[in-house]
C-alpha positions in Angstrom: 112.3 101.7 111.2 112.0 105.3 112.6 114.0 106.5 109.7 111.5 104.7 106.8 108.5 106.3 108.8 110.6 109.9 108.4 111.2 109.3 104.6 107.4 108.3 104.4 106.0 111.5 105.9 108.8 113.7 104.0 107.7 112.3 100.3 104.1 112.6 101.6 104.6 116.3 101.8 106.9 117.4 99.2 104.7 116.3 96.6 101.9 118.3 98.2 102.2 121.3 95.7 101.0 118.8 92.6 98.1 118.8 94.3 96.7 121.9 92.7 96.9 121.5 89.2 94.4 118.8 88.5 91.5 119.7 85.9 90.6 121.2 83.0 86.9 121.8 83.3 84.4 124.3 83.0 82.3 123.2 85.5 85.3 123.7 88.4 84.1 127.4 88.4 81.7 126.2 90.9 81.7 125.4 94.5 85.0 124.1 95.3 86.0 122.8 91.9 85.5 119.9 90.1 86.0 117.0 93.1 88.4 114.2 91.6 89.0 111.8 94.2 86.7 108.6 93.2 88.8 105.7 95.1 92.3 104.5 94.4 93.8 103.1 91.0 92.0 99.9 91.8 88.9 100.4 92.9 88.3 103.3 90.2 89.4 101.1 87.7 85.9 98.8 89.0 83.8 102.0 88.7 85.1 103.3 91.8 83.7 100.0 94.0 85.6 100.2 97.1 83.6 97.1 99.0 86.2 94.9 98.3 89.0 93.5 101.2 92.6 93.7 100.2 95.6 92.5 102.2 98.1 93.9 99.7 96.1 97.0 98.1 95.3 100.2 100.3 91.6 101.0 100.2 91.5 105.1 100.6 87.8 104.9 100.5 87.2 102.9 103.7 89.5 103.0 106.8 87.9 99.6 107.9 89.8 98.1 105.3 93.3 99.2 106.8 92.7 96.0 109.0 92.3 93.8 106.1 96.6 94.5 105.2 98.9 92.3 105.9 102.2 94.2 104.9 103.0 98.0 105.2 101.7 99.5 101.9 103.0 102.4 99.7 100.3 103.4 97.1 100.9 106.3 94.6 98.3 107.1 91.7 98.4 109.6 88.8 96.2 110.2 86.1 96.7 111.6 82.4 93.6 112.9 81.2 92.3 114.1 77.7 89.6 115.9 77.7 87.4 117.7 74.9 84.9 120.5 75.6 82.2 120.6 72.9 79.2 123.2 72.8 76.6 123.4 70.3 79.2 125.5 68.1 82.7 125.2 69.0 85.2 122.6 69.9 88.1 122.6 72.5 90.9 120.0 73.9 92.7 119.7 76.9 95.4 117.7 78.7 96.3 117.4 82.4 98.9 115.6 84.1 98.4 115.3 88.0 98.7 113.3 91.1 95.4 111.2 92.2 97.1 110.1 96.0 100.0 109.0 97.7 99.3 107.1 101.2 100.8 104.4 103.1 98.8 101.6 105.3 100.8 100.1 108.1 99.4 96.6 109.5 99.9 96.1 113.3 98.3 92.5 114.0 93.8 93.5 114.2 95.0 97.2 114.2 95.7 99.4 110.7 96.3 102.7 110.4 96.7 104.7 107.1 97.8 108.2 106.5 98.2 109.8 103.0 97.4 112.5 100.8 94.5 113.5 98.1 94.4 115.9 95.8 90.6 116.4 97.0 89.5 119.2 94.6 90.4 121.2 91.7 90.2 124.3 89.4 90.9 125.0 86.1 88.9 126.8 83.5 89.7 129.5 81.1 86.4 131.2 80.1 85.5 133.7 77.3 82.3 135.0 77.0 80.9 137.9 75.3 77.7 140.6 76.0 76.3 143.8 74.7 74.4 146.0 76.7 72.9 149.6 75.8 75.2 149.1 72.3 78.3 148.5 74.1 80.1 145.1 73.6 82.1 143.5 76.6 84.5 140.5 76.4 84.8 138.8 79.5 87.9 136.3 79.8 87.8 134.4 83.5 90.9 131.6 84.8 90.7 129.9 87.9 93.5 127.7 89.3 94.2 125.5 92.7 92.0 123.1 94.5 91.4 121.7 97.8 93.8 119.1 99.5 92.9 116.4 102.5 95.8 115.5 104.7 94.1 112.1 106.3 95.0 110.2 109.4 93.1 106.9 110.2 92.4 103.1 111.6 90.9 100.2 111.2 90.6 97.5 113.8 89.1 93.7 113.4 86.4 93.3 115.8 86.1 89.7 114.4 87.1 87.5 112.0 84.3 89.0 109.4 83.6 92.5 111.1 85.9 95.3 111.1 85.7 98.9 112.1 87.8 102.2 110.9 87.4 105.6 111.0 89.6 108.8 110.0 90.4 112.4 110.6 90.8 114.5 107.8 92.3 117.9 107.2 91.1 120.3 104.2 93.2 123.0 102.9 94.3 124.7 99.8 93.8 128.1 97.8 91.4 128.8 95.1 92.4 131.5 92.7 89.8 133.5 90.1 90.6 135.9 87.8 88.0 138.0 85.1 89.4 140.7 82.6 86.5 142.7 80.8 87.4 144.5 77.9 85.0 147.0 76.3 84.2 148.7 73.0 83.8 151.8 71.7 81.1 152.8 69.6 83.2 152.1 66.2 83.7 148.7 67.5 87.6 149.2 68.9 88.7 148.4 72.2 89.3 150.2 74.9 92.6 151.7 76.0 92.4 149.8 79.7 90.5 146.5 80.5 89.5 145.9 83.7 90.5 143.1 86.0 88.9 141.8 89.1 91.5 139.0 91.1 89.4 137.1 93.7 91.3 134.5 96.2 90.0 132.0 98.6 92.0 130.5 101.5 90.1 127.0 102.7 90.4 124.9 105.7 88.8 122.7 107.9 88.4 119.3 109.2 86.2 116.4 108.5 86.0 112.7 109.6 84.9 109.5 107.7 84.1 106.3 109.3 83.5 102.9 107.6 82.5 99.2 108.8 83.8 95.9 106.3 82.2 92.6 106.9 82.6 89.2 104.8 81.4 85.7 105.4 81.8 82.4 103.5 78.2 81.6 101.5 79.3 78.0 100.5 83.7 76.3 100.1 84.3 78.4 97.1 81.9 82.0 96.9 82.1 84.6 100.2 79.9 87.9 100.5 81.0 91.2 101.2 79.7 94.5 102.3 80.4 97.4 103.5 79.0 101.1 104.9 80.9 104.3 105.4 79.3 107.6 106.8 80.8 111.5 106.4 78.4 113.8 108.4 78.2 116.9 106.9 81.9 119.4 107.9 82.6 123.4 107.3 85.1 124.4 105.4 86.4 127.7 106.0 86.7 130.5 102.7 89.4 133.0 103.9 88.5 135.3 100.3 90.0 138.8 98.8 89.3 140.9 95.9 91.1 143.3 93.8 90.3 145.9 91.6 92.9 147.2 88.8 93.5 148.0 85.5 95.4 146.4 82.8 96.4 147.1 78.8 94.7 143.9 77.2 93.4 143.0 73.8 93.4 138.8 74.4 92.2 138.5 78.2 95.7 138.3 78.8 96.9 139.7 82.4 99.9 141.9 81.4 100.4 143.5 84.6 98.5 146.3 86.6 98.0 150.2 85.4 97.5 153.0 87.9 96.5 151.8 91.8 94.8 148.5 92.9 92.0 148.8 94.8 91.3 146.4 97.5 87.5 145.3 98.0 86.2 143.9 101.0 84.2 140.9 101.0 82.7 138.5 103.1 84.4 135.0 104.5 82.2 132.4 103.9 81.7 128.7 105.5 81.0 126.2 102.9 79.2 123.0 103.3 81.2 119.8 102.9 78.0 117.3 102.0 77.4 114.3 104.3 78.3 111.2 102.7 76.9 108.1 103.2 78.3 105.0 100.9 76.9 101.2 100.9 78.3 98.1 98.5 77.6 94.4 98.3 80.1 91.7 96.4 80.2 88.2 95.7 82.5 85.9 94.3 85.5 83.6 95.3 88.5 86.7 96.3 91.6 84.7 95.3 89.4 84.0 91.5 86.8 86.6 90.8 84.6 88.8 92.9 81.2 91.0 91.5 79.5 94.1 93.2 78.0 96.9 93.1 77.6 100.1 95.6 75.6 103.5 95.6 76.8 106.9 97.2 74.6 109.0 98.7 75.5 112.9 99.3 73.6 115.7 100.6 75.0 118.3 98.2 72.0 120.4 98.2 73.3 122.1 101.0 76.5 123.1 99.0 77.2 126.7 98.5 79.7 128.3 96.1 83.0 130.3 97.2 81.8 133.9 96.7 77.6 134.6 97.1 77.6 136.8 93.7 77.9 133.5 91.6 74.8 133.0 89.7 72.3 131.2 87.0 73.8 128.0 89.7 71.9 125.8 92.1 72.6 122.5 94.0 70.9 119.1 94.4 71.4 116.6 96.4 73.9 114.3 94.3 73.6 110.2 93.8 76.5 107.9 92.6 75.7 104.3 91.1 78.8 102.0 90.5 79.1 98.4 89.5 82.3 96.9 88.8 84.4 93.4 89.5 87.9 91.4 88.4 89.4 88.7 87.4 92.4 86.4 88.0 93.2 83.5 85.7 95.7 81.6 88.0 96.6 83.4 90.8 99.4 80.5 91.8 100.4 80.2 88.3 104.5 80.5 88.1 105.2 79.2 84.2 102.0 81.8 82.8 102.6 85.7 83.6 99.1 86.5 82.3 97.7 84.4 84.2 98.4 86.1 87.5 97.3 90.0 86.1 93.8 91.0 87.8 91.5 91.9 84.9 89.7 94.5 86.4 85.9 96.4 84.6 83.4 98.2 85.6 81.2 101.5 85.2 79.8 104.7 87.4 76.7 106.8 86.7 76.1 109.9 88.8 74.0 113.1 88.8 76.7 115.3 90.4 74.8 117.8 92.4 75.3 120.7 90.0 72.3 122.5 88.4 73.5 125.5 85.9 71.1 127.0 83.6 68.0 124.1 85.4 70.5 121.9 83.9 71.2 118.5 85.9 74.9 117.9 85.3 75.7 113.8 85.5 78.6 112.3 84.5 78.5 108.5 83.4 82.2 106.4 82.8 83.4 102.9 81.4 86.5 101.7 83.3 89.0 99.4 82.8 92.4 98.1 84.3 94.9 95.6 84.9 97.2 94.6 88.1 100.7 93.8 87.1 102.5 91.9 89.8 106.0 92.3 90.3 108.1 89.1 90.1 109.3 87.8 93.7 107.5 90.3 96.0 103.4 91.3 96.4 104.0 94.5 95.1 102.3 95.5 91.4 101.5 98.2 89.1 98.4 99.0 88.4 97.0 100.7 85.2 93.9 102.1 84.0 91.5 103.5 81.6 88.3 106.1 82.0 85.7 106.5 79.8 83.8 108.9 80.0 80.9 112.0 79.4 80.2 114.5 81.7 77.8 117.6 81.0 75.5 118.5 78.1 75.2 121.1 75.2 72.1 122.0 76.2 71.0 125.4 77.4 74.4 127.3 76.3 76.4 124.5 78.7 79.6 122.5 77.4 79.9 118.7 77.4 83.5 116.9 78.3 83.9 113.7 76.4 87.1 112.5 78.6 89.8 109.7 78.7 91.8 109.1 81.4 94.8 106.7 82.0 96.1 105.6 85.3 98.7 104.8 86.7 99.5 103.3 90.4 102.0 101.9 92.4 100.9 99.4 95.1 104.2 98.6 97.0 104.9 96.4 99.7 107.0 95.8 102.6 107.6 94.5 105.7 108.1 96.2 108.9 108.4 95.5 112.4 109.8 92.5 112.0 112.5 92.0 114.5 115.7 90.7 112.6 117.3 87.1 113.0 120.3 87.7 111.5 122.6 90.9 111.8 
């Protein structure tokens, strides 16, 4: 036992270093990045609806739900995403390969805990944009890489048969890199012999907490209700950040090393707003058949600041998320018919994301789908899915992501704590 718990936290760590390479989008420039955690593999493949009880499937979203399991869980998610960046003059493409969570939930009778890792945030953009001032053209090329990670610890407890309870501690950390190269032009339209290049870094950490409630009750023999609340109060996370000045010989926006001294710049540490967080859903539907719900997300993003103060033409609203999603099984008992024991899962998201640029609203709407793939002879399945999806608008200079993304996860189960009969 104590060995399979020392294996668990050991693959829970080492893969922490995929964590920061997780988005190709414009908009991460912002803030903290471009936030990518919207529930596990099967709750995102509902439109991120998270109100639903699983004994076999972690729910991230809700700690309540770690009462709800029934065996230890191992879940694992990854997503390969297409995106293409369209303006109202030039088109772009862009893959990404990364890790969406890894967590495992450990059943102990009422009690659950769960302890895992997400992939919280990321950043990723490669920028060009051009100026002219007084007659003198400037390039300006800026890349950004890394993200924010949450290292979370939590329970869930029954309170009754239809009530539970959960609540978790989470830790925030990571490093956020930025880099701008200007290059300038002479008077006969040349470049100059040295562009500049400005290297900014941002160190975060900090702690948050989430707590979440899960109740179900029986409406009639075959159809049950379900709801459920969680609640993030509002948490700082801590910007450690550094500049550097230098020079460098580039004609692309390529970094090709540093010419002459670098000069460090002092700048200011800054706390940034993690938004409050407040999440309700409602279901129906018979859970061993079909269930139907819906449930909205509240944040308070307006308070939401952005890594360095000399960011501009950016403001932040308070953000709203609108999902409604639901699955199907067949035959759930069915041994002779395969198909009929996959969960069909569907479902859709709308939400204004909290990012004004330019007195644009940003919102980002997305058709899912998936299926659950049970394994033969155990509880454990694979889960696959597909995201739909538009994000942005051309409008105002801004760039519009049309993106697909295709999951995978890994739900596996075992049992543990189960004393032996036979050596």
């Amino acid at each position: 036992m104590i060995k399979k718990i020392i294996v668990s936290i050991c693959l829970l760590f080492s893969l922490a270093s995929f964590a920061q390479e997780g988005t190709s989008s414009p908009y991460s420039f912002y803030g903290i990045g471009d936030v990518r955690f919207k529930g596990s593999n099967e709750n995102n493949s509902m439109g991120g609806m998270s109100v639903i009880p699983d004994s076999i499937h972690l729910n991230i979203s809700n700690p309540a739900m770690y009462s709800n399991l029934k065996l230890t869980t191992y879940a694992i998610g990854g997503t390969f995403a297409v995106n293409k960046l369209k303006t109202s003059s030039q088109n772009e493409k862009a893959q990404r390969t990364t890790l969406d969570y890894l967590a495992i939930g450990i059943p102990l009778k009422k009690l659950g805990i769960g302890f895992g890792l997400i992939p919280y945030s990321s950043v990723g953009y490669n920028l060009k944009s051009s100026s002219t001032v007084n007659s003198v053209k400037t390039d300006s090329y800026d890349k950004g890489d890394g993200g924010v990670n949450k290292v979370f610890l939590g329970f869930g407890y029954q309170l009754t048969k239809s009530l539970s309870f959960g609540a978790d501690v989470q830790y925030n950390f990571g490093q956020i890199n930025a880099q701008n190269i200007s290059i300038l032009y002479n008077s006969g339209g040349l470049p100059i012999q040295y562009a500049s290049k400005e290297d900014n870094k941002s160190n975060a950490n900090g702690v948050n907490f989430n707590t979440g409630i899960s109740f179900h009750t029986k409406i009639n023999k075959e159809l049950s209700l379900f709801s459920s609340v969680t609640y993030s109060p509002q948490a700082k996370l801590n910007m450690g950040n550094t500049r550097s000045l230098s020079l460098t010989q580039s004609l692309t926006g390529e970094d090709n090393g540093n010419v002459g001294d670098v000069i460090d710049i002092t700048v200011s540490s800054v706390k940034v707003n993690l938004p409050s967080k407040f999440t309700f859903g409602v279901g129906v539907g018979d859970v061993k058949k079909w269930i139907l719900g819906t449930e909205i997300t509240l944040q308070g993003t307006s308070n939401f600041s952005n890594r360095f103060s000399d960011i501009n033409n950016v403001s932040f609203e308070n953000s709203t998320r609108l999902s409604v999603g639901g699955y199907y099984i067949p035959n759930y008992k069915s041994f002779s018919n395969y198909f009929s024991r996959i969960v069909y899962r569907g479902g859709f998201r709308y939400e204004t994301t909290g990012l004004i640029i330019n007195n644009e609203s940003i919102t980002d709407g997305a058709l899912t789908l998936g299926i659950g793939m049970p394994l033969r002879g155990s509880f454990s399945n694979v889960n696959i899915g597909a995201e739909f999806g538009k994000r942005g608008t051309t409008n105002a200079g801004l760039v519009q992501e049309n993106y697909m993304n295709f999951k995978v996860g890994l739900s596996l189960n075992d049992r543990w704590f189960v004393k032996r009969k036979y050596d």
